[in-house]
C-alpha positions in Angstrom: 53.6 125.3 69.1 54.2 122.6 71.9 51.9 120.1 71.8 50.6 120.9 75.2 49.6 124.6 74.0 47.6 122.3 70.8 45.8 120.4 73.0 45.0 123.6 74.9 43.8 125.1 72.3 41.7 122.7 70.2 40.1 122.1 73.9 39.5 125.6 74.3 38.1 126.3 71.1 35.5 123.4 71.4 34.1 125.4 74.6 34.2 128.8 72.3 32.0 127.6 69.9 29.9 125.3 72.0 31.6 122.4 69.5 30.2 118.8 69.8 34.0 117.7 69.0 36.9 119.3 67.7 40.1 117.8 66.3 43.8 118.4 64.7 44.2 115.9 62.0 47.2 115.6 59.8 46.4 115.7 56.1 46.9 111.9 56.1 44.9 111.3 58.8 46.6 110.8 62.4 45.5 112.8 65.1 47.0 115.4 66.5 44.6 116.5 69.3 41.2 115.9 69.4 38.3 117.2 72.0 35.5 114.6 71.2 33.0 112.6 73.2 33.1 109.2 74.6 33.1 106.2 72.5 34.5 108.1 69.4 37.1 106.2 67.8 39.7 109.3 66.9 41.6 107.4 64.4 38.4 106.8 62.3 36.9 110.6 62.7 40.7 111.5 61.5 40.7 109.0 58.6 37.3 110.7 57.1 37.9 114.4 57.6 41.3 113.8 55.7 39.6 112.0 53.5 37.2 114.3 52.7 39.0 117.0 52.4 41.1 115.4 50.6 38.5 114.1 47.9 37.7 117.8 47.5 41.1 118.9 46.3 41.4 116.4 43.9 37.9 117.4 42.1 38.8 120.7 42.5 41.9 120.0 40.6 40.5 117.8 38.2 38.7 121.0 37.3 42.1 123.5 37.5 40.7 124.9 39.9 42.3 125.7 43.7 42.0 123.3 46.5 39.1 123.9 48.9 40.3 126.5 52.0 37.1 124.4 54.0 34.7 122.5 53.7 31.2 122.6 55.3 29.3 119.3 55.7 25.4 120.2 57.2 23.8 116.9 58.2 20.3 116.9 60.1 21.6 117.9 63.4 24.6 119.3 62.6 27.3 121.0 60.7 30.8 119.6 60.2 33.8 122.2 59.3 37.0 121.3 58.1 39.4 123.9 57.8 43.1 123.9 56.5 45.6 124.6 59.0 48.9 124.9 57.0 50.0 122.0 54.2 50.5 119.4 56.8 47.4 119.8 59.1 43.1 120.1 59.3 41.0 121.5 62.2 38.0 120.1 62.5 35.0 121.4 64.5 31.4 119.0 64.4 28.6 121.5 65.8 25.2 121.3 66.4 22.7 122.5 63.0 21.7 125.4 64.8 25.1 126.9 65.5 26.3 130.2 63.4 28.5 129.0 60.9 29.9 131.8 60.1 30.9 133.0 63.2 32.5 129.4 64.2 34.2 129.4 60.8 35.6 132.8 61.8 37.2 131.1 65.3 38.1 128.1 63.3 40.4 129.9 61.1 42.0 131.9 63.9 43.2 128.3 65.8 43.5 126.8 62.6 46.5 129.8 61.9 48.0 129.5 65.1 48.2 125.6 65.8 49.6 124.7 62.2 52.4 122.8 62.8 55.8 124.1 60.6 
């Protein structure tokens, strides 16, 4: 997908799901796209998701077991999803607490499948 159509679409799917921020991160941490309010430094809210993520898979293989498909990280005021989108990417979606989860995770996946890059 171009990266135009990307930035499209991780734009679009902030406004969906009524996202605080949303973001393409590669698995290393560079963004890719990334919808997220003023006075966020991108590189740094890349760096952690992949790093999280990332610390995830390796317990989960310390313990055979498969990496994580996403992870969910609920804080006071808000819920932070980090979904896998393909082996080279994350989508990331930071919504407020009272948001359905499940029904965000649902969209999530969707833009995760279709904006992985190849």
């Amino acid at each position: 997908m171009p990266i135009q159509d990307v930035n499209e679409a991780v734009k679009d799917l902030k406004s969906r799901i009524s996202a605080v921020a949303t973001a393409l991160v590669s698995r290393d941490g560079m963004v890719i796209a990334a919808e997220v309010p003023d006075g966020v430094y991108t590189e740094t809210f890349a760096i952690m998701c992949a790093t999280i993520l990332g610390a995830a898979a390796t317990a989960n293989t310390e313990l055979s077991r498969a990496p994580p498909a996403s992870i969910i990280v609920e804080g006071a005021d808000s819920k932070t999803i980090i979904v896998g989108s393909g082996k080279k990417a994350l989508l990331v979606a930071v919504l407020d607490h009272d948001t359905d989860t499940q029904n965000a995770l649902k969209e999530i996946e969707q833009v995760a499948e279709s904006v992985r890059p190849a």
